[in-house]
C-alpha positions in Angstrom: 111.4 152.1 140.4 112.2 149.8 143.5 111.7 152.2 146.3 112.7 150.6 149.5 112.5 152.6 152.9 116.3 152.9 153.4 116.3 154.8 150.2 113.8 157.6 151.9 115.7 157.4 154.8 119.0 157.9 152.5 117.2 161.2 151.0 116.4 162.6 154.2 119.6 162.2 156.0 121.7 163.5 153.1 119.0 166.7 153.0 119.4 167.2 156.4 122.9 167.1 156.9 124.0 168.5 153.7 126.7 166.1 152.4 127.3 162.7 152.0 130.1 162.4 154.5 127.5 163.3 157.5 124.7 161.7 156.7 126.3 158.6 156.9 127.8 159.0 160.0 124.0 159.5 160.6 122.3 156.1 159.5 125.7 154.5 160.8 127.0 153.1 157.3 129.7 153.9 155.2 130.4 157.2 152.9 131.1 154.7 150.0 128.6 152.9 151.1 125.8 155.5 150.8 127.5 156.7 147.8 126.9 152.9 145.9 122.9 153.5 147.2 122.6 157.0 146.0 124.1 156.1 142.6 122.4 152.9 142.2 119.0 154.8 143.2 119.9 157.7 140.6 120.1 154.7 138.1 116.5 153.4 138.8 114.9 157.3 138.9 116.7 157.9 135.6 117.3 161.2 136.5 120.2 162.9 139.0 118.5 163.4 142.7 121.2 166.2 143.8 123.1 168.8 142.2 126.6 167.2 143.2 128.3 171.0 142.2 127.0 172.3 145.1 128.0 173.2 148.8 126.3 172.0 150.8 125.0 169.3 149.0 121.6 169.9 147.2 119.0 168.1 146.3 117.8 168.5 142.8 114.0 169.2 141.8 113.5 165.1 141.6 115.1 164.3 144.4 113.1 167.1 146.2 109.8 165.0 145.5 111.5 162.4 146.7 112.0 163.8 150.0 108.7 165.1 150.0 107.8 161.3 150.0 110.1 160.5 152.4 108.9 163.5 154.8 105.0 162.0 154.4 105.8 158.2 154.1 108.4 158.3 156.8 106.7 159.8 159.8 104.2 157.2 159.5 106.5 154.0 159.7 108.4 155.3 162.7 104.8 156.5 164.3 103.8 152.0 163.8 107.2 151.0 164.9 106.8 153.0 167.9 103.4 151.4 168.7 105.0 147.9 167.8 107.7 148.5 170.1 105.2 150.0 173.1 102.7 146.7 172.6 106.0 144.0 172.8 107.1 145.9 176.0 103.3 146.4 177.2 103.6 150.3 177.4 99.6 150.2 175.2 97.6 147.7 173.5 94.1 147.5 173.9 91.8 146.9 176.8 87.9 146.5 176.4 86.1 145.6 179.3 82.5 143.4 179.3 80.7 143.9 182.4 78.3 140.9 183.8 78.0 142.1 187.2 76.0 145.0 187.0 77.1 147.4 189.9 80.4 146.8 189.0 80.4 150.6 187.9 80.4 151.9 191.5 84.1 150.8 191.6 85.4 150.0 188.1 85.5 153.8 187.3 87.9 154.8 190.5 90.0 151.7 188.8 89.9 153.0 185.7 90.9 156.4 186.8 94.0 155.3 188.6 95.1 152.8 185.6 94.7 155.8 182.8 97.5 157.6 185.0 100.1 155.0 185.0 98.7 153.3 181.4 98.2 156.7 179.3 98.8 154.8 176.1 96.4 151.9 176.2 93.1 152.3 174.8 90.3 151.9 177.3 86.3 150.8 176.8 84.3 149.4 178.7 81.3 147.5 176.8 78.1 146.8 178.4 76.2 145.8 175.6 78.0 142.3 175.3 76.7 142.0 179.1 75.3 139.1 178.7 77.1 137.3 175.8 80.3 138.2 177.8 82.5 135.4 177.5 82.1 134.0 174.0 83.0 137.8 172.7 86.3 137.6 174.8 87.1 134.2 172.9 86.2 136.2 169.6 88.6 138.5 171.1 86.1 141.3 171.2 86.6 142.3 174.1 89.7 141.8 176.7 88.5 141.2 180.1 84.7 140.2 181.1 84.3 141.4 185.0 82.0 138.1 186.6 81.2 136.6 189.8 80.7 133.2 187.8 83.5 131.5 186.5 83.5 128.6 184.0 85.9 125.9 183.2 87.4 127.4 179.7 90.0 126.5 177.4 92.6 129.6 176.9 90.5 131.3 179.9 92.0 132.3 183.0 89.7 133.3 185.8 91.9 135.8 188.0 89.9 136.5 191.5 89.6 140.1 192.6 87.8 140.3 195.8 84.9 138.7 197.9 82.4 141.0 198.7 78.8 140.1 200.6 75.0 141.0 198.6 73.8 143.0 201.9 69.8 144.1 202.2 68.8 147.3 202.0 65.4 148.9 203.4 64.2 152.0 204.7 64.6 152.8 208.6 60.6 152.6 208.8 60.2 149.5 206.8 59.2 146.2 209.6 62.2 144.4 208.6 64.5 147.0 210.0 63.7 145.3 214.0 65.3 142.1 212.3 69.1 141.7 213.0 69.1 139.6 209.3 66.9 138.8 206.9 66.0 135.3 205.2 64.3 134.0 202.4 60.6 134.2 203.5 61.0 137.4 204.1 61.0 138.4 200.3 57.6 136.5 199.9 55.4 139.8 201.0 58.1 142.7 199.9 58.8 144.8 196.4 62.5 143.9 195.4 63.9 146.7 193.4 67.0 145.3 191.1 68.8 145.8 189.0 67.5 145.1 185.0 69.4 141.9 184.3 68.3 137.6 184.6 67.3 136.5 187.7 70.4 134.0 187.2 73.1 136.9 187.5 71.6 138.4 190.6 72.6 137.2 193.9 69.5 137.8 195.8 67.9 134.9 193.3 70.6 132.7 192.6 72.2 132.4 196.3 68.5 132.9 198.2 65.8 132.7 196.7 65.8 130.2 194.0 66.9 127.5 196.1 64.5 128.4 198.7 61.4 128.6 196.0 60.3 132.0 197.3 59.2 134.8 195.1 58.4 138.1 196.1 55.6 140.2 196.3 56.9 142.1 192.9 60.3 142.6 190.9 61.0 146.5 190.1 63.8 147.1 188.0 65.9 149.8 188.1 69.1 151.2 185.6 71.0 153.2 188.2 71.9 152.5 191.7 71.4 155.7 193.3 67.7 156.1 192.1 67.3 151.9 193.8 68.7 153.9 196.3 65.6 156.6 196.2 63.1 154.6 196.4 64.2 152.2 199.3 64.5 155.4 201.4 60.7 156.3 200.1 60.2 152.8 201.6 58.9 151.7 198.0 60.7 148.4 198.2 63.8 146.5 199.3 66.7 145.6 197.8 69.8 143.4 198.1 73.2 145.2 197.0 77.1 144.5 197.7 78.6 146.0 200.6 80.8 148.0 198.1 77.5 150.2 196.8 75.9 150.2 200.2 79.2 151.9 201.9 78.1 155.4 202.0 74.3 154.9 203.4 75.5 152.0 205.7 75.3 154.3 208.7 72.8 156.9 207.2 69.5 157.7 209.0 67.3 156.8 206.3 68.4 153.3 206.1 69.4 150.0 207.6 71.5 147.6 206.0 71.1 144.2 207.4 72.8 140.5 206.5 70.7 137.9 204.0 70.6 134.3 206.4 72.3 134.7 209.9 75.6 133.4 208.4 75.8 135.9 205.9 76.0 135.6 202.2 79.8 135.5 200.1 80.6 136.1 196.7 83.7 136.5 194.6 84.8 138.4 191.9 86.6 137.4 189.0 88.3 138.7 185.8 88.2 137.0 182.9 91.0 137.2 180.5 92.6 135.3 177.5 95.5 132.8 178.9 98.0 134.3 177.3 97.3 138.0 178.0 96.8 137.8 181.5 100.1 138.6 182.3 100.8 141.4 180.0 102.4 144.2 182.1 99.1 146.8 181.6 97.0 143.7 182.6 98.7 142.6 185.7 98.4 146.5 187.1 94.6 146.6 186.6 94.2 143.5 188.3 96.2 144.5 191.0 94.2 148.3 191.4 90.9 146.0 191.0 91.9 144.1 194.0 92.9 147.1 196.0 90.7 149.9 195.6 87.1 148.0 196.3 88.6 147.3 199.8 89.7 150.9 200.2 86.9 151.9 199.5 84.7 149.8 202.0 87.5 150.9 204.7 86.1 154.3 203.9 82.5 153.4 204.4 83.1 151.6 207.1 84.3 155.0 209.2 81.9 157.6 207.4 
């Protein structure tokens, strides 16, 4: 038998309706029409699918396991072509996110919270572990968007910018440096910096201040989770060099001072990272537009804690 899915559809409109006449009013075609594809299926089965003395129509013991089919098989196709339509109108798709920046938590989760309520249907991850090999797994198409405050020049790569934001010091209100009204490069050369566990290259502190200046600290402690970086520069056991987005809420907080690196000030931007052609998928556009938004709101709120 050649089973085609209009033949399943057939089967379950003519059960559900209970004659011929209805059902294809139903799928929209013809009662001689359907009455051609019944008889032409009945040919290929061999056997008689209803039994055509009865009112309402009924289907016979074959044509019941063929509706059992159609009741399985069915479901299924409309369930894809559902999901087909939702990805060409970008209701869902997929989003996997690769993180270089590694505070980037502190305000990706309040974005992510805000685009699983408008974007219920898209399937959300971020991935850390590709941290470092960020970029070449979103040309693999591994992930979807690599958050990073270093863009490259990249065929099929568009570098979308989010926000600027400036790598502020950190110490405890005891420590010496907290008389300074900013701090520079030499002033690493006697201190503990506490950072966060990734390269040197990826951290501002090194690649915007110290590198160039050829000053090393005293020591390098590194440290998973912000708040415990947090800890221990309040225990005044170490400085350390943050954005202004993760220093918000101990800005104006007794235990600390928060100062700028170089009189001038230190800027960074940050980018998202996404294939050419996806970056304007409708799902896409939103999250970039809640990534631009809700780091600033949120440094408005620090700024009048």
């Amino acid at each position: 038998m050649h089973i085609e899915f209009r033949h399943l559809r057939t089967i379950r409109a003519i059960h559900a309706a209970g004659g011929l006449a209805r059902a294809a009013d139903v799928l929209n075609i013809t009662q001689s029409a359907l009455s051609h594809q019944v008889k032409g299926l009945e040919e290929q089965a061999g056997v008689e699918l209803f039994v055509r003395r009865s009112k309402p129509l009924k289907l016979s013991s074959a044509g019941k396991r063929l509706l059992a089919l159609a009741e399985k098989v069915l479901p299924e196709l409309e369930a894809m072509e559902d999901d087909f339509r939702n990805l060409r109108s970008g209701k869902s798709g997929r989003l996997h996110i690769a993180i270089e920046c590694h505070a980037c938590f502190e305000w990706l989760f309040p974005v992510l919270e805000e685009f699983r309520k408008a974007w219920p249907d898209v399937d959300v991850d971020i991935r850390p572990g590709l941290a470092f090999d960020a970029l070449p797994a979103l040309a693999r198409e591994e992930v979807d968007l690599v958050v990073s405050s270093d863009p490259e020049d990249l065929a099929d790569v568009t570098f979308s910018p989010l926000f600027d934001y400036e790598p502020v010091f950190v110490a405890s209100a005891q420590h010496p440096l907290a008389a300074k009204s900013y701090v520079e490069a030499e002033d690493f050369r006697d201190e503990l910096l506490i950072t966060y566990p990734v390269e040197r290259s990826r951290l501002d502190v090194f690649s915007e201040l110290l590198t160039p200046a050829k000053v090393e600290p005293r020591g390098v402690r590194q440290v998973e989770l912000t708040a415990v970086i947090l800890l221990l520069v309040a225990s005044n056991r170490g400085v350390a060099v943050l954005p202004d987005w993760v220093v918000r809420e101990v800005r104006y907080h007794s235990d600390y001072v928060t100062r700028p690196v170089t009189k001038a000030g230190l800027s960074k931007r940050l980018y998202a990272a996404t294939r050419s052609d996806e970056t304007t998928k409708p799902f896409m556009a939103h999250l970039l537009k809640l990534a631009r938004r809700i780091p600033m709101q949120l440094q408005r709120q620090g700024s009048v804690s």
